[in-house]
N, C-alpha and C positions, 0 to 999 in steps of 0.2 A: 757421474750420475749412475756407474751402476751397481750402486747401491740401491738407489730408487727401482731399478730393474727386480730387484733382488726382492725387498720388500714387498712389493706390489703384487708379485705372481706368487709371494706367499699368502696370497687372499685366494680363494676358492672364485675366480671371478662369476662363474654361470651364477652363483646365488646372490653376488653383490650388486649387480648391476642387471639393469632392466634387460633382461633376455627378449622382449617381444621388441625392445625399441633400437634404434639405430644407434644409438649411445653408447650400447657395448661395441658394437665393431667399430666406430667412430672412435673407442676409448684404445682399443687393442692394434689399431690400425696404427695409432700416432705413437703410440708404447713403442711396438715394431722398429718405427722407422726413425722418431726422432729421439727415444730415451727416456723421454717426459711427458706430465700430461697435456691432454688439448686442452686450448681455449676453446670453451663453445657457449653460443648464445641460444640453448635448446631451451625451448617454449612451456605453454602455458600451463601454469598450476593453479586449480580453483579456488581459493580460498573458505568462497562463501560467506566473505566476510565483507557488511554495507560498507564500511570506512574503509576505502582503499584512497590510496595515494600517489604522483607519476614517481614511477620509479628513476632510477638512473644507474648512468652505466656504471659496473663495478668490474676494475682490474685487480687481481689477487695471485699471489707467488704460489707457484709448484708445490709439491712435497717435498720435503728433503730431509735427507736421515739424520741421525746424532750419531755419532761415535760413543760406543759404550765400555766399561770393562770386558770383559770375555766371559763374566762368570754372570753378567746379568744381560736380561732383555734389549733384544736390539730397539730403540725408541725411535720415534719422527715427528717432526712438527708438521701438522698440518694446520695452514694460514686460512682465515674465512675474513669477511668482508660483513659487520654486524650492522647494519641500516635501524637510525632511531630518530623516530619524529616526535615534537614536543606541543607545544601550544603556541609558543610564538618564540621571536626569537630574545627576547629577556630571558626566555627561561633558558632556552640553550645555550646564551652565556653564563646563566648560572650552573647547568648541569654539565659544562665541560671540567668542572672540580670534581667531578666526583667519579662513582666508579659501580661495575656489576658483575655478577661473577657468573662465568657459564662453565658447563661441562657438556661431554658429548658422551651419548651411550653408542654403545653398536650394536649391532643386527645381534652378534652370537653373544652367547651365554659365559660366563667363567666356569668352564669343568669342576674348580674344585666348590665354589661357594655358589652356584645353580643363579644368580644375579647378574646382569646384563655387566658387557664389560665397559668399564668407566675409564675415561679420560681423565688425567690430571685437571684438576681445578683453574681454568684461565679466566686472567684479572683483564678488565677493560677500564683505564683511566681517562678518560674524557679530554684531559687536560695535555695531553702527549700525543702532538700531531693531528687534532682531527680534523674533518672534511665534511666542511657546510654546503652544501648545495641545496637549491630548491627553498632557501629562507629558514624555514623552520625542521631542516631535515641534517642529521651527523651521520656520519659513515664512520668508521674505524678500523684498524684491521687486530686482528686477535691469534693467538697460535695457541692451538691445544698439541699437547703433548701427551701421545699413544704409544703403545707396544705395535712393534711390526705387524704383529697377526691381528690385529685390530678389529680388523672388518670394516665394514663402509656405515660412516656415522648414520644412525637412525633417526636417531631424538637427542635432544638439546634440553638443558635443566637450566634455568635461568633463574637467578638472585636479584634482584633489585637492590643497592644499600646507599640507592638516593634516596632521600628525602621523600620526594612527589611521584607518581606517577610517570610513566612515557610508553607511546605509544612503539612498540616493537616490530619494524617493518618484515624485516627479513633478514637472513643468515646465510650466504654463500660459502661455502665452500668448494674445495679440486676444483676450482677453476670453473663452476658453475655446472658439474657436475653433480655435486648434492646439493640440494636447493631446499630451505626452509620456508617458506612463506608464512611468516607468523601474523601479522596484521590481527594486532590484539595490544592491548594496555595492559603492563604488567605492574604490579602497586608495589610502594614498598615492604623490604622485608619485615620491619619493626609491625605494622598494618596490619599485613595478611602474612601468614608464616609459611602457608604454602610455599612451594616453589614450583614454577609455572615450566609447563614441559610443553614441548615444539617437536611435532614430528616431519621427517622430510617429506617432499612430494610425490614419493613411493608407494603406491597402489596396494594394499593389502587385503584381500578378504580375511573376514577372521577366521577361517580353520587354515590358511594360509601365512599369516603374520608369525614374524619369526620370535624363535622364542626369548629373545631378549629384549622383545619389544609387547610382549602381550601384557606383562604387569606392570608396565608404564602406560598403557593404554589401558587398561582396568583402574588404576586410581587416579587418572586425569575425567574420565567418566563420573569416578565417585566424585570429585570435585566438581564436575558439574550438574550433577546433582543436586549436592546438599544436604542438609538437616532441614527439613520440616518446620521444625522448633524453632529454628533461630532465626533472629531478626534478619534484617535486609539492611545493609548500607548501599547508595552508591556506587561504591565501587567493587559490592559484588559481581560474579558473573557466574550463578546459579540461576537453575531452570528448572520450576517447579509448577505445579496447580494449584488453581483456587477455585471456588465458587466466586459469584458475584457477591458478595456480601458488605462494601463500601459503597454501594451507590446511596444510599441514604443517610442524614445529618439527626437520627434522634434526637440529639442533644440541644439540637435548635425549636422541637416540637413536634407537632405528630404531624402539621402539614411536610415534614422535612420525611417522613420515616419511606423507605420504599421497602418491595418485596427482595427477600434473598435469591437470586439465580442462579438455579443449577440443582433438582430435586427432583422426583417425583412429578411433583405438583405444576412445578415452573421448569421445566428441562433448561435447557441451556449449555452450550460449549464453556470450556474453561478458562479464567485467563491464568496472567502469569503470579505466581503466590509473592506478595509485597509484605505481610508480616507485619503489619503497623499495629499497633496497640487498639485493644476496641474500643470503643465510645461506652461513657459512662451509664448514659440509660439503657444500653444494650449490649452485651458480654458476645452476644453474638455475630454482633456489625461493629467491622475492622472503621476505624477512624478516617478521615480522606484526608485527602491530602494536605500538607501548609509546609510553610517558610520554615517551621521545625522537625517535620517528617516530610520531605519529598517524594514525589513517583520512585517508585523503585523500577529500573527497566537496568537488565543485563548490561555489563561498563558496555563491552563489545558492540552495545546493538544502540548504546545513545548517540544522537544526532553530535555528530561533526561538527568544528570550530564554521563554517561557513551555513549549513543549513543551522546552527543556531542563531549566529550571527544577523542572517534575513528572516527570522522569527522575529527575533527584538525587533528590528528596523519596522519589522509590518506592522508589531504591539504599538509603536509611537506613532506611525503614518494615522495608524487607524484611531488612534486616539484626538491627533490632529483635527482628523477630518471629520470626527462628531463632534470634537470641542468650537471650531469655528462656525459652522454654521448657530452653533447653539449666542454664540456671543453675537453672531449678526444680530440676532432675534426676528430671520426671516424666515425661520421653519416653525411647523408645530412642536411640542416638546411636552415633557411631562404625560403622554397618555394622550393628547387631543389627537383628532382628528385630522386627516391632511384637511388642508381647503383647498389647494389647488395642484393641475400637474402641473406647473412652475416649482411649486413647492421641491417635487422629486426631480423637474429635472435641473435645476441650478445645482443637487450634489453632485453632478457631474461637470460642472463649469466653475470658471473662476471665481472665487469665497471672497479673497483680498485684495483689494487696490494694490497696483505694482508698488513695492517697496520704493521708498525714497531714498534717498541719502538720509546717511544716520540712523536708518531704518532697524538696523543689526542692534542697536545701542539700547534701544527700548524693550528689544526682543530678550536682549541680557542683563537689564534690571529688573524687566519680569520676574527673572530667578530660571527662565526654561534651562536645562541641563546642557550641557554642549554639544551631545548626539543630536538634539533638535536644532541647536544651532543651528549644525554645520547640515542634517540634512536641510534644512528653510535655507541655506549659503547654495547647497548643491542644484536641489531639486528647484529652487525658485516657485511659480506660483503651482506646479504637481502638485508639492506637498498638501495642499489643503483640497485638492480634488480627489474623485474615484475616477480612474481611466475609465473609458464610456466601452461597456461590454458591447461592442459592436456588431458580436456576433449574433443577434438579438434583431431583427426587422423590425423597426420601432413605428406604430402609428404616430405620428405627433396631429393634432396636439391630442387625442382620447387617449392612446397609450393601451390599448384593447390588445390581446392577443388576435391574430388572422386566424381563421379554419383553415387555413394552407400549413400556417404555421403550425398550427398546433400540430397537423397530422404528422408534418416534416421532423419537429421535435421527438415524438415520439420511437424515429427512425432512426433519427442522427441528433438527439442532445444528450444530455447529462445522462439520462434515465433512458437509457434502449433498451431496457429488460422487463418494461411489464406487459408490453404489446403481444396480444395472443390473438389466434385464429377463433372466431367463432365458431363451435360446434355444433349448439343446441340454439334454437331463439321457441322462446325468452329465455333468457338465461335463469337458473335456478341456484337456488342457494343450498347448502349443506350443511349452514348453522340449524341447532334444535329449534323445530318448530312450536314445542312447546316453550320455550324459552324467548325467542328472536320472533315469533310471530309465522305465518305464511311463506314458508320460501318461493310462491312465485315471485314474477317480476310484474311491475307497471308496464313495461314497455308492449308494445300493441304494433301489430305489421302494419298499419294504417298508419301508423304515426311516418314509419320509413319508408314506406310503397315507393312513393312520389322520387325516391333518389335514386332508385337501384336500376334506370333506365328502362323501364319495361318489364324484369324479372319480377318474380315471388322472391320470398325470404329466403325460401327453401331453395331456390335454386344458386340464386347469390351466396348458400352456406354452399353447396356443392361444388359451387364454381371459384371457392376459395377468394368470393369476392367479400365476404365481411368478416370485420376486425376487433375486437374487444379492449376496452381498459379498465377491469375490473377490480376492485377496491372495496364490493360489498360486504365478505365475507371476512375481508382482514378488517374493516373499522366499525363498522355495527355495533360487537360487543361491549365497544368502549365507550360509545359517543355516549350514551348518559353522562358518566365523569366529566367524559369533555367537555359537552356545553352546557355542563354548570359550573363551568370557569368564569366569570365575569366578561372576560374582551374575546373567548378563542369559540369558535361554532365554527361546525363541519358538517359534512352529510359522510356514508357510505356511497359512493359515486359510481358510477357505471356505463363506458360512454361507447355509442360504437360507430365503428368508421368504416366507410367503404372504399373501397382501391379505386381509384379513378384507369381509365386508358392512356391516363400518363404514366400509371409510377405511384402517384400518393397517395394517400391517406384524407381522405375529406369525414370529419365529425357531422354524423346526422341524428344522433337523437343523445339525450346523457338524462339520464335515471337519479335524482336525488334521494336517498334512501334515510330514514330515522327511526329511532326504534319504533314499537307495534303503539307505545304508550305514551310514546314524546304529547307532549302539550303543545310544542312549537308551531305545529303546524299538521298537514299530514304526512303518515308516516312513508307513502311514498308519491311521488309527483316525476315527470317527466318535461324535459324542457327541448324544443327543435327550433332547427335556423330560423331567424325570426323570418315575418310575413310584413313587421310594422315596424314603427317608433317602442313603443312597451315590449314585444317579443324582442326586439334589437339588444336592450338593455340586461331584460331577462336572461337570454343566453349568453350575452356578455358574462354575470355573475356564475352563471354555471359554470363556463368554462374557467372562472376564473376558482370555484372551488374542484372543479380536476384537478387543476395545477397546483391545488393546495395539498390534495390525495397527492398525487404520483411527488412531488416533493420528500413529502414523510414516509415513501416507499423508496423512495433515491438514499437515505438517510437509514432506515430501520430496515432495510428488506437487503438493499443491493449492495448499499455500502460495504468499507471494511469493516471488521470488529472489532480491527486495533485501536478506534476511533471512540470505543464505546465509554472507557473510563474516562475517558478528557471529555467528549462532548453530551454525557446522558449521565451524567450524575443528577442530582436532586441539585434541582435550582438552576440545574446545566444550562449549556449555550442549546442544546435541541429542546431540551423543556419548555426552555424561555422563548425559542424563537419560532419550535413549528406547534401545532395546531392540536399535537397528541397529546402534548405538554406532559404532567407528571405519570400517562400511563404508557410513556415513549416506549422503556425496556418492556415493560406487559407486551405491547404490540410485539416487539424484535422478538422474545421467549415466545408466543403465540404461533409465527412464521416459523421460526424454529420448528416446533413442538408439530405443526401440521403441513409442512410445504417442504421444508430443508431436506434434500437427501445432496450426501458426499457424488454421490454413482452419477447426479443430472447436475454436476456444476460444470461436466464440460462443456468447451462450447458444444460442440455438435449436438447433445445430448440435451443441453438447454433447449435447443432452435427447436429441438422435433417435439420435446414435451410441451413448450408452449403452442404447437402446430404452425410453427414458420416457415418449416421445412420436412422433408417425407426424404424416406431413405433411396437413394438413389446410386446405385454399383456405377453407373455410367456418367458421374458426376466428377469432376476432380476432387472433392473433399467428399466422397460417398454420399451427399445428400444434394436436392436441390431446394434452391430456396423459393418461397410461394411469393414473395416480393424480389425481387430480381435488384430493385434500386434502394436496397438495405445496408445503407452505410457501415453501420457497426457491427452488421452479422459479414458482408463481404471481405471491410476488410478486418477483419479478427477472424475468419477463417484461414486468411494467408499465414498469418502470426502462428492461430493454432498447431497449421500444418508444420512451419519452421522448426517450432518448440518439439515437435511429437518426433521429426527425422533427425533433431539432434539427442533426443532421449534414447529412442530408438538403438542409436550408432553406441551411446555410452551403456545400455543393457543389454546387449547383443555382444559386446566385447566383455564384458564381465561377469554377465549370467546368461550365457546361451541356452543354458539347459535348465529345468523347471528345478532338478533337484539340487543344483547350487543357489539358486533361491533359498529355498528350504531349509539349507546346512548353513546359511548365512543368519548366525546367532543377534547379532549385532541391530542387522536390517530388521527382521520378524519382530525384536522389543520393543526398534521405534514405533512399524506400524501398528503394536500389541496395545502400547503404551499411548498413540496418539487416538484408537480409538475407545481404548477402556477406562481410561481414566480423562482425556482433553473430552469425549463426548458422553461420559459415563452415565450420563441418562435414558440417552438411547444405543449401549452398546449391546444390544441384544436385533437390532434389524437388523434383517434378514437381506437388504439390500448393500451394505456393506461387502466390497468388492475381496476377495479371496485372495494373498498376496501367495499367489503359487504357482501361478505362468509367469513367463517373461512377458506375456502380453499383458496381464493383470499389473506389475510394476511400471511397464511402461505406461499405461492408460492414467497409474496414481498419479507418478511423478509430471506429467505433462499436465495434468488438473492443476494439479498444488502449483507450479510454476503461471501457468494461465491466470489461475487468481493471484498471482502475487506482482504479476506484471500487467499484461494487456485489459484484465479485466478491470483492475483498480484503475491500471491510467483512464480509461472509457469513462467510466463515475467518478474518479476525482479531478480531474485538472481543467474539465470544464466547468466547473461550479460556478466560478465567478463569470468568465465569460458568457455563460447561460444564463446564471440564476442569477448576479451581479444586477441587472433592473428588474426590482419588484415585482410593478404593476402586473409585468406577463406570466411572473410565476413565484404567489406569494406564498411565503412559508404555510400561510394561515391567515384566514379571515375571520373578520370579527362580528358579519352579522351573516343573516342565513339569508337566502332567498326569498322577496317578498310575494305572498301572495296577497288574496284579494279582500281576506280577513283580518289580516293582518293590522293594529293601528298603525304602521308606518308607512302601509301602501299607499295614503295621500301623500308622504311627505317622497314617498318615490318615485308618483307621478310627476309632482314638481318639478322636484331638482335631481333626473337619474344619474346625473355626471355626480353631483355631492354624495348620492346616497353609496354610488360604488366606491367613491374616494375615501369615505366611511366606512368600508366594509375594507378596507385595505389597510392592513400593518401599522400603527403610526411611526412616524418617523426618527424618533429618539431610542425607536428597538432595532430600526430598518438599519441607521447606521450603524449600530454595532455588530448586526447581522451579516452584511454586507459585508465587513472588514474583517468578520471571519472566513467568508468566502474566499477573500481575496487572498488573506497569507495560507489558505488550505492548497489554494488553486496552483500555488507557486514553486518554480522549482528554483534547489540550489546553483549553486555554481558549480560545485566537485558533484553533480547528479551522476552517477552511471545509469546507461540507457542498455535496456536489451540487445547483447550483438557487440555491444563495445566494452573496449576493457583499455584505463587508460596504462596498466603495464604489461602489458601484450607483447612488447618484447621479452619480458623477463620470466617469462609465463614457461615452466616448464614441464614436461606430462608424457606421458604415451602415446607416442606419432600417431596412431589412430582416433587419438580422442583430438589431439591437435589438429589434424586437418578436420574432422568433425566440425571443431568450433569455428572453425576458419571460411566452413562450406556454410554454416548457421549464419556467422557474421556477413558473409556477402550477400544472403539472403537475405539477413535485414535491410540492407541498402537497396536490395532489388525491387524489396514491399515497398520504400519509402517511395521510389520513382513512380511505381503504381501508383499507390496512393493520389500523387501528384497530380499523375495523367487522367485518372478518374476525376476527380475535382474539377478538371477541365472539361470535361464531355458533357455538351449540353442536353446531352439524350439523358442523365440522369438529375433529373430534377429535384430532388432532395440534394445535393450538394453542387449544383451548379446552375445560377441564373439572373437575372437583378434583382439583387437585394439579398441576394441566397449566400449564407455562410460556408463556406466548402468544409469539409468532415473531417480534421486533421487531428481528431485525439490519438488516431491508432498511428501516426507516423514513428517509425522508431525513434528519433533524434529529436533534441531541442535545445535550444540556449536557457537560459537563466531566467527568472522570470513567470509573470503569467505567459504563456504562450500556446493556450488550448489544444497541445501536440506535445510529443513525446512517450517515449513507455519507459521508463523504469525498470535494471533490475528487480526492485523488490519494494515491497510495500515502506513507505516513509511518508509520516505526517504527522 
């Protein structure tokens, strides 16, 4: 071996090897003593990429030199260890026939030809030795063959000349000393001509990167890029802009046509550019989607064999469960009316008499496909139910929301983000008065005196005792459109609540608002806890059209955007289901356009603009909060905090100083490029944060990660378990509030349980409503959760950013115990009591399934 001695120390090692990390003296140490290199199992390399996989262990041989002529280059083989995952495993018995060709570049440059130096071209045959582990995963081992002076491999050039696709885990080599972590789909060659380049886990600024690696990372960039011009397939993985201009169906009519987003006129963020062909009546609006053009989304960023897999299964559950009842023929259907809550709540009970013997046989004359089979085999009499959203205090038999509830909701459900501090009473509006009418308010201190215990208004706003849920100034504009919809009527709402001496939130008065000219009724009216039988029923409806407001603000306001092309197209699942119906995007573009700023999406930053919280230096999270038993501001400040000391520790090690910010070409494009052209409507505010301190990057990156994890988990995965039964909180209702003019007001004296059951959703929309909730709410099986990484052993990085993540990950275990222990204190009454649902969206972890807990890496739905 000392040859291998010889070779080795003809490498400039300070520049090959990570000089901050223990891996050099760890590498020099074992040189010394035993001749050869170390095995080592050094840790975590980020990927960044959703589809990750468990890894496993990989053994792989030393260097060892070739024997050459005298008159030529001393050569060596160095062995690596090629990890490839497929789709199942048919395919990797088909793909062990075939073969793909990599090469390895180096750090240094070739003196004479100024081009990174290259490794001989090595062949991978699939069919020679390989190593199945994990079901659908190949291992291989490969030897590229270098010149002595080589340098230490950088990047990896990968050919594909299978057939299909495969997904490319990772690339070991010296003994896990160079480490590629590729976790990406590379296509075949015949396909894409490209060839797909793999850099190691080597840290690089770019005035830093070495010169034989800057012009492999300059045309892996243009490839992710793109052309503009050209189409989209599939199994692109280009990253480009667009306007909104698919969400409408011209070619179906002009009730089909929507506005283009993203202009002057309609601002809007950008999405991803899909390239589809335009529609015929309009050159201008790109085509939507079908079975002949599909979604275009990045290969790298499509949902995984398991999260697609419990998509389908939920497509057929949910099909199930609206096609049975509809065969009982003991629901409403077609548009009618419920008649009873029986009606709503048998979807939650057993549909079908227990299967008999033989039973299977009729179910397979039918013609049902075998998927339904075997899940009707599996699941037994489930399949034809909805799990019962338990987390939901159900009155039986009225089904009425509680004023406890509601207030608790507001703290710790789906939607924790419209609840604000009341400032001014009455509240006043900023819509044009000559347009919208009067911006006062109806609401009157005589209406509330009687709750506030003894106080005035004024003192109750000072004493941070009242609470707002305001809705006026976002729905107003629209509701003409809207309630000349046939079945969907809404008000502009406006409800306010006062903090009790427990902790909660108690509604005492809500403001139904219509334009200045509606006909409906008057244009404003106020409704308070009933006094009777008739007021009992009234505020029943009122609260029940809040819950129809703060719904289409869970959806339009809070939600993600990634959501926006699948569920707000024309005719969409939010059109169809909430109450905004075809002016859903106008509303989303609207908030946008007068409320969205990047600089107030952090948390902390959020709590104080809406007045939840006051800044407080004496605070553990710098502010305190004006409700103390605020589930989702409590615990997503701990998350916050975690997220902000692990950003911190990773731009404190690599941009300590303002001016390597600065000189960092790379970082300034994204953040150039994500605000001038992803927000190019409004890329001229003035609010827009300065990427020029280390504390200005640090404040970006813990935002953007906030909303990609803790925030989305809070508004998506309780959907279903919240919003899962209606009656408390329907998308949308279909008559308005009766008054005493009204010709329905006899028929509402009557019968007030018919008239609201009336005014609720019919059933034949509810179910397919419902069954979106439920496969939204769900999580996969291969979910990665904030804090965990399923190959954390193979993970490998810069000791300081390794223990970094390591100090992050224990910390998310430490939230989760909190969490826990909170949910148990009965001093907090919004998540701990009988009948009280405890607040578990913000836990870090979660199994599979609906399970209204867990966060998320990153946004997936």
């Amino acid at each position: 071996m000392a040859g291998t001695r010889e070779i080795l120390y003809s490498l400039p090692m300070a520049t090959r090897l990570p000089t901050k990390s223990s891996i050099y003296n760890h590498f020099n140490r074992h040189l010394h003593q035993h001749n050869r290199l170390p095995r080592s199992n050094y840790l975590p390399y980020d990927s960044g990429k959703r589809l990750l996989v468990q890894p496993r262990k990989v053994v792989v041989a030393a260097v060892t030199p070739i024997k050459a002529a005298a008159e030529t280059a001393v050569q060596c083989q160095v062995k690596a260890v090629v990890t490839v995952k497929c789709g199942s495993m048919e395919y990797v018995k088909d793909m062990v026939s075939r073969w793909l060709d990599s090469d390895a570049h180096s750090t240094q440059v070739d003196p004479n030809s100024e081009n990174p130096k290259l490794s001989k071209e090595a062949k991978i045959y699939w069919s020679i030795n390989p190593k199945t582990k994990g079901g659908n995963k190949i291992s291989h081992e490969v030897e590229f063959v270098v010149d002595a002076n080589f340098g230490v491999p950088g990047a990896i050039i990968v050919t594909n000349k299978y057939k299909k696709e495969f997904y490319l885990e990772s690339i070991v080599a010296i003994e896990g000393l160079v480490h590629f972590a590729c976790n990406s789909w590379v296509q075949p060659h015949g396909f894409h001509a490209h060839k797909r380049i793999f850099f190691s886990n080597k840290v690089y600024l770019p005035n830093d990167t070495l010169v034989g690696l800057k012009r492999l990372r300059e045309k892996e960039l243009k490839q992710l890029r793109g052309n503009s011009d050209d189409s989209r397939t599939t199994s692109d993985r280009i990253y480009d802009y667009d306007v909104y201009n698919d969400l409408g169906n011209p070619d179906k009519g002009d009730e089909f046509v929507r506005p283009i987003l993203g202009n002057q006129r309609q601002p809007y963020p950008r999405r991803c550019r899909s390239k589809r062909p335009p529609t015929n009546s309009d050159v201008n609006v790109e085509s939507l989607v079908s079975k002949y053009m599909p979604k275009y989304v990045p290969r790298d960023e499509a949902f995984g064999d398991l999260k697609a897999k419990a998509i389908t299964e939920g497509k057929w559950k949910a099909m199930l469960r609206s096609l049975v009842p509809t065969l009982k023929q003991k629901v409403a259907i077609n548009g009618e009316a419920i008649k009873s809550f029986s009606d709503i709540t048998e979807l939650y009970k057993e549909s079908l008499p227990p299967f008999e013997e033989g039973g299977d046989e009729c179910w397979e004359k039918g013609g049902l496909p075998k998927l339904l089979n075997k899940m009707i085999k599996e699941c037994g009499q489930d399949v034809f139910k909805f799990d019962s959203p338990k987390l939901i205090s159900r009155d039986i038999p009225s089904c009425c929301l509680r004023d406890d509830e509601l207030g608790r909701l507001t703290l710790a459900g789906m939607n924790p983000l419209s609840i604000e501090r009341l400032k001014v009473f009455p509240p006043v509006s900023n819509l044009d008065p000559s347009i919208y009418g009067p911006q006062d308010s109806a609401l009157k201190e005589e209406q509330i005196r009687c709750h506030l215990n003894g106080m005035s208004v004024q003192q109750a706003i000072e004493e941070n005792k009242l609470f707002i849920l305001d809705y006026h100034d976002v729905y107003l504009p629209f509701l003409d459109r809207i309630n000349a919809h046939p079945t969907k009527k809404a008000y502009a709402t406006r409800t306010i609540f006062v903090l009790t001496d427990m902790g909660s939130l108690k509604p005492i008065a809500i403001e139904l608002s219509l334009p200045e000219k509606n006909r409906n009724g008057p244009p404003k009216r106020v409704v308070t806890p009933p006094v009777d039988a008739t007021t009992c029923w009234l505020w029943q409806l009122g609260k029940a059209h809040v819950c129809s407001n703060n719904a289409g603000a869970h959806q339009l306001i809070h939600h993600c955007a990634q959501g926006r092309q699948l569920l707000l197209n024309a005719g969409g699942i939010i059109e169809s289901h909430f109450f905004t119906a075809a002016c859903s995007m106008e509303v989303s573009a609207s908030v946008y356009q007068n409320w969205w700023r990047f600089d107030m999406e952090s948390l902390p930053a959020d709590l104080i603009r809406r007045g939840m919280a006051v800044p407080d230096a004496t605070e553990p999270h710098g502010l305190k909060l004006l409700i103390e038993d605020y589930p989702y501001a409590t615990d997503g400040l701990l998350i916050w905090s975690a997220i902000e000391q692990l950003v911190q520790a990773y731009v404190h090690y690599y941009y300590p100083e303002a001016n390597i910010i600065e000189s960092d070409s790379e970082l300034n494009a994204w953040y150039h490029e994500s605000i001038n052209t992803g927000h190019a409507d409004i890329r001229h505010a003035s609010w827009w944060l300065k990427l020029s301190t280390p504390n200005n990057l640090i404040s970006i990156l813990t935002t953007i990660i906030w909303l990609a994890s803790a925030h989305h988990a809070a508004v998506n995965f309780g959907m279903y378990p919240y919003g899962g039964y209606f009656p408390v909180r329907p998308p949308f209702m279909r008559q308005l509030v009766p008054n005493e003019h009204d010709p329905d007001y006899t028929t509402f004296l009557a019968d007030p349980e018919g008239y609201f059951l009336a005014s609720l959703p019919c059933l034949d929309q509810m179910l397919h409503y419902i069954s979106v909730l439920h496969i939204l709410s769900t999580h996969s099986a291969d979910e990665e959760y904030l804090g965990d990484r399923k190959d954390l052993s193979a993970w490998a990085g810069d000791p300081e950013i390794v223990e970094a993540f390591y100090k992050f990950s224990m910390e998310m275990k430490k939230i989760g115990k909190e969490i826990e222990k909170r949910n148990g204190d009965p001093n907090l009454r919004n998540r701990c009591g009988a009948g009280i649902s405890p607040y578990k969206l913000l836990l870090p972890s979660s199994g599979p399934g609906v399970t209204c807990r867990g966060v998320p890496n990153s946004v997936s739905i």
